[in-house]
C-alpha positions as CSV (number, residue, x, y, z in Angstrom):
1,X,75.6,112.7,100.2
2,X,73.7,109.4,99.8
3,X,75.4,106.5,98.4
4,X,74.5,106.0,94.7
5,X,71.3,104.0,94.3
6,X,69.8,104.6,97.3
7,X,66.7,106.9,97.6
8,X,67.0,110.4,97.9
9,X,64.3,110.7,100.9
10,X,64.6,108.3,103.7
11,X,60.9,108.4,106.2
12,X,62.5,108.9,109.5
13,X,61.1,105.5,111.4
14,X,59.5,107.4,114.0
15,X,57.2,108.9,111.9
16,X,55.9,105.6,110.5
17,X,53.5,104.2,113.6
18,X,52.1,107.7,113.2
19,X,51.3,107.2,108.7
20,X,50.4,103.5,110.1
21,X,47.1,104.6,112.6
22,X,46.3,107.6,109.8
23,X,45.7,105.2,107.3
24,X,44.0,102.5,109.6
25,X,41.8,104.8,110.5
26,X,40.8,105.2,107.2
27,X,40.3,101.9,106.1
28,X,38.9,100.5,109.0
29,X,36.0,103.5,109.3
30,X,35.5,102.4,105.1
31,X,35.6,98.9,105.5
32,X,34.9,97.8,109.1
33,X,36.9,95.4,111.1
34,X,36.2,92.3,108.8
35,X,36.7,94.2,105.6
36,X,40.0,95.7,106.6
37,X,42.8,94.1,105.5
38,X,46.7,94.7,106.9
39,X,48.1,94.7,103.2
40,X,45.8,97.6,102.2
41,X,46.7,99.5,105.4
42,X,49.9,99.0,104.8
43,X,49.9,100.0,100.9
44,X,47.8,103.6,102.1
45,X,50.7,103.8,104.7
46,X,53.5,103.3,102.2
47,X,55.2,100.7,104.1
48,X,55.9,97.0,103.6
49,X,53.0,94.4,105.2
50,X,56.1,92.9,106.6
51,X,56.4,96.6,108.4
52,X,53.4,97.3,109.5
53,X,53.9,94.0,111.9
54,X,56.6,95.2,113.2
55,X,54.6,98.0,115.1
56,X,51.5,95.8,115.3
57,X,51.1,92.2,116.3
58,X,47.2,91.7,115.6
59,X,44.6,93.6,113.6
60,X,43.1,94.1,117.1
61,X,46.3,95.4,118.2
62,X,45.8,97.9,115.8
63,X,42.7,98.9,116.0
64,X,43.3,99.5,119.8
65,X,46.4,101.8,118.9
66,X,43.8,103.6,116.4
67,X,41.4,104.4,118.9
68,X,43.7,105.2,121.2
69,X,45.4,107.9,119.0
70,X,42.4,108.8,117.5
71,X,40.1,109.4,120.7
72,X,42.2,109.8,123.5
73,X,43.8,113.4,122.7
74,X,40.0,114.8,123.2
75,X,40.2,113.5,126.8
76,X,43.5,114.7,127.9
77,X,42.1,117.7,127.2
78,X,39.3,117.1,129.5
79,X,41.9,116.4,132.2
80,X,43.6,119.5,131.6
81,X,40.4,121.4,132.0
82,X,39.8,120.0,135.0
83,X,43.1,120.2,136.6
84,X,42.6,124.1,136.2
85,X,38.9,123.9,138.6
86,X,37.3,126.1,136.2
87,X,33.5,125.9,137.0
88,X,31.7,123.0,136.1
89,X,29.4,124.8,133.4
90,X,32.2,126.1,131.5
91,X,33.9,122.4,132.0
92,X,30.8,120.9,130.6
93,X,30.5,123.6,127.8
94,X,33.8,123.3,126.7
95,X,34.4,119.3,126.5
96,X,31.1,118.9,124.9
97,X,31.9,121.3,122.5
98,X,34.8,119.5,121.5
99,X,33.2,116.0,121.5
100,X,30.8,117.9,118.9
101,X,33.5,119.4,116.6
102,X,35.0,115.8,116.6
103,X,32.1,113.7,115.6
104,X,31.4,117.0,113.2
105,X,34.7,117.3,111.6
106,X,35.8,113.7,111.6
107,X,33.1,111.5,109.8
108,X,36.2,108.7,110.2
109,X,35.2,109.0,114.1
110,X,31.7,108.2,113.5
111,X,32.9,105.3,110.9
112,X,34.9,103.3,113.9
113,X,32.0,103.6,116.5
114,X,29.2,102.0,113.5
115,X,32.1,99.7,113.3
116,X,32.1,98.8,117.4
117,X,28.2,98.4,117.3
118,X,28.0,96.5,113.9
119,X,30.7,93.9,114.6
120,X,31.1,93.8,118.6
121,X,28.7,90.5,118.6
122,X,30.9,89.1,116.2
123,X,33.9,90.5,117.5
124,X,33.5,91.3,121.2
125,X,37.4,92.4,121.4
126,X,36.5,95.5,119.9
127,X,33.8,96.6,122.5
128,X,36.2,95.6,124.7
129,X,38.8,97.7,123.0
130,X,36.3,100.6,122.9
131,X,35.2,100.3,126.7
132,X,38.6,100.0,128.0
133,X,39.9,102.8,125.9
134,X,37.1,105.8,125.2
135,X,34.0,104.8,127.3
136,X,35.3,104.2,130.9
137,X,38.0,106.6,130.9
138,X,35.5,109.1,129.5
139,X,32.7,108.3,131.9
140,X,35.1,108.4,135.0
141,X,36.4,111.6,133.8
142,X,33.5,113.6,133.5
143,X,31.9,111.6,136.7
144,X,34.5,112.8,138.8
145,X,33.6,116.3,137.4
146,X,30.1,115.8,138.6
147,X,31.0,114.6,141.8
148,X,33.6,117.5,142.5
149,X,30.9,120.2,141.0
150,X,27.9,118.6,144.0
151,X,30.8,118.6,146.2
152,X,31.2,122.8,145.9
153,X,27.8,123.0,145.3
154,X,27.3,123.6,142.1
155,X,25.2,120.3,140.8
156,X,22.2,118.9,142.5
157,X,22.1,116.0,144.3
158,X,22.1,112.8,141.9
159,X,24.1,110.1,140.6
160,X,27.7,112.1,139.0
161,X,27.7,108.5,136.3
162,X,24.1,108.9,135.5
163,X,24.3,112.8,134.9
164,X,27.5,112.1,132.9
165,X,25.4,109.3,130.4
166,X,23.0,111.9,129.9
167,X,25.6,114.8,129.0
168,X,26.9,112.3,126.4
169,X,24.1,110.4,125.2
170,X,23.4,112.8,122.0
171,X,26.5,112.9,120.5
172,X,26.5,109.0,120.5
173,X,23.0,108.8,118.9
174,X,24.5,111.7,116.5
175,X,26.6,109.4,115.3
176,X,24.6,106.5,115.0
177,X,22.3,108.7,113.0
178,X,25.1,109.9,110.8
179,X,26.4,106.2,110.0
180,X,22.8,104.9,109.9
181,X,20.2,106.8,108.3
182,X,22.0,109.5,106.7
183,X,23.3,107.1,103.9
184,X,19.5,106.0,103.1
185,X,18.5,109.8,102.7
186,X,17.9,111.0,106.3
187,X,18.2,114.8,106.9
188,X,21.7,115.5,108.7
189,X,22.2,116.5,112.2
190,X,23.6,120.2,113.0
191,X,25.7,118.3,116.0
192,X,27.5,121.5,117.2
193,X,23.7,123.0,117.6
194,X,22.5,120.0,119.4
195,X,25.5,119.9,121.4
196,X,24.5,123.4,122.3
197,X,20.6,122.8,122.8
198,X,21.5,119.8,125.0
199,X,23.4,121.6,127.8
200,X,20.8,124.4,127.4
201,X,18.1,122.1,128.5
202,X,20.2,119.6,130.8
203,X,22.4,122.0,132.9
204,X,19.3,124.2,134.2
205,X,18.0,120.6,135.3
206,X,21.9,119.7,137.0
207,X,22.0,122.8,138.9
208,X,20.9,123.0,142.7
């Protein structure tokens, strides 16, 4: 039993970084990088600001550990696919797919990329953030596919890091388009169709 006075329910402090990035991601896809302040994070956390530094040095530092947590699970799965050789077209269909039902399910995703473009100029830590963490990870990974896929014959001759900016490209301007002109009355995106159109059209043009 608890000593008197003290609270009936204690957070267990590993699960604390974890309520920390779920409401940073919140705030900073609502507010942008400027706009986010630590003291709000922390509030929609329910810890102390004093806390919240305790995990996380810098705002940057915690937008990297956002991203991170927030993007980096999709490609892990990637690497699992791969490490099983299934064929490249099932590869392709199946991360792609995923990349869709992220940007689809997770408006908070699109929020933080509007958030890299908008405020990269001003701060360039963030594309740097984003590069180092989503984009080159991602590109390698799915170059390497490419590369292993022409090796077994299965994709045309070509450049494996051009073919993989072109497998991507549309679910990045889906989310630009989502951040961008939805708000001022554009008609939505069906991004699991286009997904789906998309490798119609470009894996015919991949193969051999």
């Amino acid at each position: 039993m608890l000593p008197a006075g003290q609270p009936k329910f204690r957070r267990r402090p590993e699960a604390r970084p974890a309520e920390i990035l779920a409401a940073a991601l919140q705030v900073f896809a609502a507010r942008g990088f400027q706009g986010t302040r630590l003291d709000e994070v922390a509030r929609r956390a329910g810890v102390s600001k004093g806390a919240l530094y305790l995990y996380f040095e810098t705002k940057a530092d915690l937008f990297r550990a956002v991203v991170t947590d927030a993007i980096s699970p999709n490609i892990e799965r990637v690497k699992a696919m791969a490490s099983a050789e299934v064929p490249f077209e099932q590869a392709a269909r199946m991360g792609l797919g995923m990349m869709a039902r992220t940007v689809a399910g997770d408006r908070r995703v699109s929020g933080v990329v509007k958030l890299v473009i908008a405020e990269s100029r001003n701060h360039p830590e963030l594309a740097t953030i984003w590069h180092e963490t989503v984009v080159e990870p991602g590109v390698t990974l799915i170059s390497g596919l490419i590369a292993a896929a022409q090796a077994r014959g299965e994709v045309r001759p070509g450049d494996p890091r051009l073919f993989a900016f072109g497998l991507m490209g549309p679910m990045v301007l889906s989310m630009v388009w989502r951040e961008t002109f939805e708000p001022v009355g554009a008609g939505p995106i069906d991004v699991a169709a286009l997904a789906d159109q998309h490798l119609d059209t470009v894996l015919k043009g991949m193969r051999p």
